[in-house]
N, C-alpha and C positions, 0 to 999 in steps of 0.2 A: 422602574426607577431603582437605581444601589443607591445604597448606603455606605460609608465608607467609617469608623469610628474606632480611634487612635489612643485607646487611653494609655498613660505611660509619661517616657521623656523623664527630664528629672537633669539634675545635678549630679556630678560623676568629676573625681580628677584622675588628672593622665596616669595612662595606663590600665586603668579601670574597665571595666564591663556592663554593658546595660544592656535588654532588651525591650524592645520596642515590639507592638504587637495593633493588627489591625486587623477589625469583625467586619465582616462585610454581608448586608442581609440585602433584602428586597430580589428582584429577581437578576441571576446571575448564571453563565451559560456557561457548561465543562468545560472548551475550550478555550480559556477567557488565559490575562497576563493580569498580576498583579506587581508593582513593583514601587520601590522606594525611592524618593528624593528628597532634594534639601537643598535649603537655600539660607545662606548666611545674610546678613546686615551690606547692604549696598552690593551682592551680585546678585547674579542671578540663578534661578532654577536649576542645578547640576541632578543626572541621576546618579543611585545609589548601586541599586542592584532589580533584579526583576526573576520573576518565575512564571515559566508559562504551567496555567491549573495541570491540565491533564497528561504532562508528561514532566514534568519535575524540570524540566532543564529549565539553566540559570544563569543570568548574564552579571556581570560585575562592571563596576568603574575599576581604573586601576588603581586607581587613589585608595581604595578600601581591600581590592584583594587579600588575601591571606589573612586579613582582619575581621572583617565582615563577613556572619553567611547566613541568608535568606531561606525561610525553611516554610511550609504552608500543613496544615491542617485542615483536610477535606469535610472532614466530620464537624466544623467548627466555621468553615469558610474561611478561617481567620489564615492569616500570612506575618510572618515572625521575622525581625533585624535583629540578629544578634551582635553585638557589637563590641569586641576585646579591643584592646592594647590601645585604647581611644586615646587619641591626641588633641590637642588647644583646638586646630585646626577643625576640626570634626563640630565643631560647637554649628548647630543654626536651627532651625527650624526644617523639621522632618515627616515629610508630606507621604503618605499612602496613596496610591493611585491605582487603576483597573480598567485595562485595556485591552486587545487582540491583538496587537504583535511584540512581543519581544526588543523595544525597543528603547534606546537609551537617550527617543526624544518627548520631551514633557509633551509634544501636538501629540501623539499617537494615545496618548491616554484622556478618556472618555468620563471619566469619574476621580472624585479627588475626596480626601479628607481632609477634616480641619486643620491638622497640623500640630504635631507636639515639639515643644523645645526640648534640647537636648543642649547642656551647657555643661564643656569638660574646661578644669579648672587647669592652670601648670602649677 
């Protein structure tokens, strides 16, 4: 069984910078995907960004490129949303996930965490 656990999220206004951070213990296998989503107030589940473990590459929404960059910590298991130049937009609740493929739909991922808020002010 993983564990997925998010502490973080927070208040930030536009423009601002926050990172988000997620530990992931119990048992988890090298070539595993971790990746970020978020889901605002009446839509649904969009993804952020994703990193497969053991080769570093990384997939983006377009909505967040240049913005956003997703970074992991092997020694720590943990996996890292850095997040500049935040916009109104950007506000919802922001889910950690852990999967095996690379991919930018919520099915593919097998593990989830609680979820932290993130609310960017205008």
């Amino acid at each position: 069984q993983v564990q997925l656990v998010e502490p973080g999220g927070g208040l930030v206004q536009a423009g601002g910078s926050l990172r988000l951070s997620c530990a992931a213990s119990g048992r988890t296998f090298s070539d595993h995907v971790k990746g970020w989503f978020r889901q605002a107030p009446g839509k649904e589940r969009e993804f952020v960004a994703a990193v497969r473990w053991s080769f570093g590459t990384t997939r983006y929404a377009d909505s967040v490129k240049g913005r956003f960059t997703i970074s992991r910590d092997n020694t720590k298991n943990t996996v890292y949303l850095q997040m500049n130049s935040l916009k109104p937009e950007d506000t919802a609740v922001y889910y950690c996930a852990m999967g095996t493929v690379l991919s930018g739909r919520p099915q593919t991922y097998e593990y989830w965490g609680q979820g932290t808020q993130v609310t960017v002010s205008s």
